[in-house]
Residue, then its C-alpha position, 0 to 999 in steps of 0.5 A: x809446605x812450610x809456614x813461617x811463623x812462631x811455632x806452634x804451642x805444645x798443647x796444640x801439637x799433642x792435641x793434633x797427635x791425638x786426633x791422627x794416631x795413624x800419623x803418629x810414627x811420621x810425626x817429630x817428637x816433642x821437645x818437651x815434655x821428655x818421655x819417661x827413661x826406658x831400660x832398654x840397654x843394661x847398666x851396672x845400676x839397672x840390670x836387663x832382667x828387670x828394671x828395679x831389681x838387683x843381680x842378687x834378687x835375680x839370683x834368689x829367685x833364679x835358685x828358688x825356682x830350679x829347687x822347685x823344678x827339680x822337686x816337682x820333678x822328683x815327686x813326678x817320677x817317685x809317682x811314677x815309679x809306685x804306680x807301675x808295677x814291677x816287670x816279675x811281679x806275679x798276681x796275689x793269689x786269693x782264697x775261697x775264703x776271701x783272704x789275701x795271703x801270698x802262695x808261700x804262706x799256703x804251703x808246707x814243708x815237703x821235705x820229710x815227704x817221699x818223694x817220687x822220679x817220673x820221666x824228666x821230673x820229679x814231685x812229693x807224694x803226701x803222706x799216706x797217698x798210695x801210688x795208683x798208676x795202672x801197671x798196664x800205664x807204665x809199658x803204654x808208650x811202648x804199646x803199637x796199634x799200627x803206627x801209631x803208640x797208645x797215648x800215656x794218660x798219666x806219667x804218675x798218678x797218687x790217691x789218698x785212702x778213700x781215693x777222694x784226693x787225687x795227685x797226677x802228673x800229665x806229659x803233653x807235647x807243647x804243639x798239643x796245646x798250641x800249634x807251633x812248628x817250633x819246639x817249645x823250650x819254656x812255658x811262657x811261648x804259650x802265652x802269658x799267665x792270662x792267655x796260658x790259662x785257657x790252655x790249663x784251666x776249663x771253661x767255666x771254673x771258677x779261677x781262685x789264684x793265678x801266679x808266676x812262679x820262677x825257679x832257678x834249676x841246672x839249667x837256669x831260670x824256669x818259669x812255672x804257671x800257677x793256677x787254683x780253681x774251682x770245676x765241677x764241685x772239685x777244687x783243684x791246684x795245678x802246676x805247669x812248665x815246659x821243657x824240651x818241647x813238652x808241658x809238665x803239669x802237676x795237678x792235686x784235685x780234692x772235692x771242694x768240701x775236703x779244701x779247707x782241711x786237705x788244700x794246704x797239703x794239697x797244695x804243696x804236692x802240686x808244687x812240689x813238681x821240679x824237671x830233673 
């Protein structure tokens, strides 16, 4: 209904409004007072981006914060990269004195050593070490007991004077150590250096190093596995590969009393092993 009359006064009508905010959308606005200017559209004076600032503020701060991003970020990767470690980094080997040094600093010049061809592979023989491969073990092989051959126990085999300190040389068929219908054609088809240590290192022995060693040959890249350990008062470093569907393995044994003196020689005959 409309009622004729003076209007209302504004204070009565703001009051009202008050009282009935659910109404206030349905309501006129007020001719006075004006509301205050609101920046809803841009204008050359007032940008969009804020009221009260300037194209060159806006700016500043547009820089200032993409500078810190790309910072952030770079420490972020920089972190990131540190803290994984490199896909060929081999475990730090560990002595029994409980030094760290790497595997090179254990090892000495072989080269003036003699050095001995076995059957696919070849390793130096430390000096004054006698050759006490069994005759009877050179024609095993060839050996029939019905259709089966005599198992070779070792394809070389080196004593020191008092016969204490021991370098051999094994050949095993990679399906020896692990099932596989597949020729083996290198080591790592047995597992990683950690799975690989069940297959070389006995139950129960005291693990000193264990590391992967890459040697390049004629054929390529070949790996290498690495273990020192301590079984039954012996102290033993040993060397395997494979190659062809066959596990070479290198080991240099020695009571632990005797490593302190003889393990660097030791040692560096165990790794000497190379495939020919």
């Amino acid at each position: 209904a409309r009622i004729d009359g003076p209007p209302t006064p504004v204070s009565v009508r703001w009051a009202w409004c008050a009282m009935t905010p659910a109404l206030l959308p349905l309501a006129p606005s007020p001719p006075y007072p004006k509301p205050p200017r609101l920046c809803l559209k841009p204008t050359p004076a007032r940008p969009l981006y804020r009221c009260d600032a300037t194209r060159r503020d806006f700016a500043i701060y547009t820089a200032s914060a993409a500078a810190a991003a790309a910072a952030m970020s770079l420490a972020a990767a920089t972190a990131a990269d540190e803290a994984l470690p490199s896909a060929s980094q081999s475990p730090t080997p560990h002595p029994p004195n409980g030094g760290a040094t790497s595997l090179l600093v254990g090892i000495a010049n072989t080269r003036s050593w003699s050095q001995y061809y076995g059957s696919g592979f070849s390793i130096r023989v430390p000096p004054s070490f006698d050759n006490i491969l069994e005759p009877e073990d050179f024609s095993a092989a060839m050996t029939y007991y019905g259709d089966k051959a005599k198992v070779r126990a070792y394809a070389a085999r080196f004593a020191s004077p008092d016969r204490s300190e021991l370098v051999s040389v094994v050949i095993k068929p990679s399906n020896q150590l692990k099932i596989t219908f597949l020729e083996a054609k290198d080591i790592t088809e047995l597992g990683t250096l950690k799975e690989a240590s069940k297959l070389f290192v006995p139950g129960g022995a005291k693990i000193y190093s264990a590391r992967t060693i890459k040697v390049k040959d004629q054929e390529g890249i070949r790996t290498y596995y690495f273990y020192e350990f301590r079984f039954d008062r012996q102290h033993v470093a040993l060397m395997a590969t494979v190659d062809s569907g066959k596990t070479y393995i290198a080991a240099a044994t020695a009571p632990e009393t005797r490593w302190e003196t003889d393990g660097v020689t030791l040692r560096s005959a165990a790794v000497s092993m190379s495939l020919t």
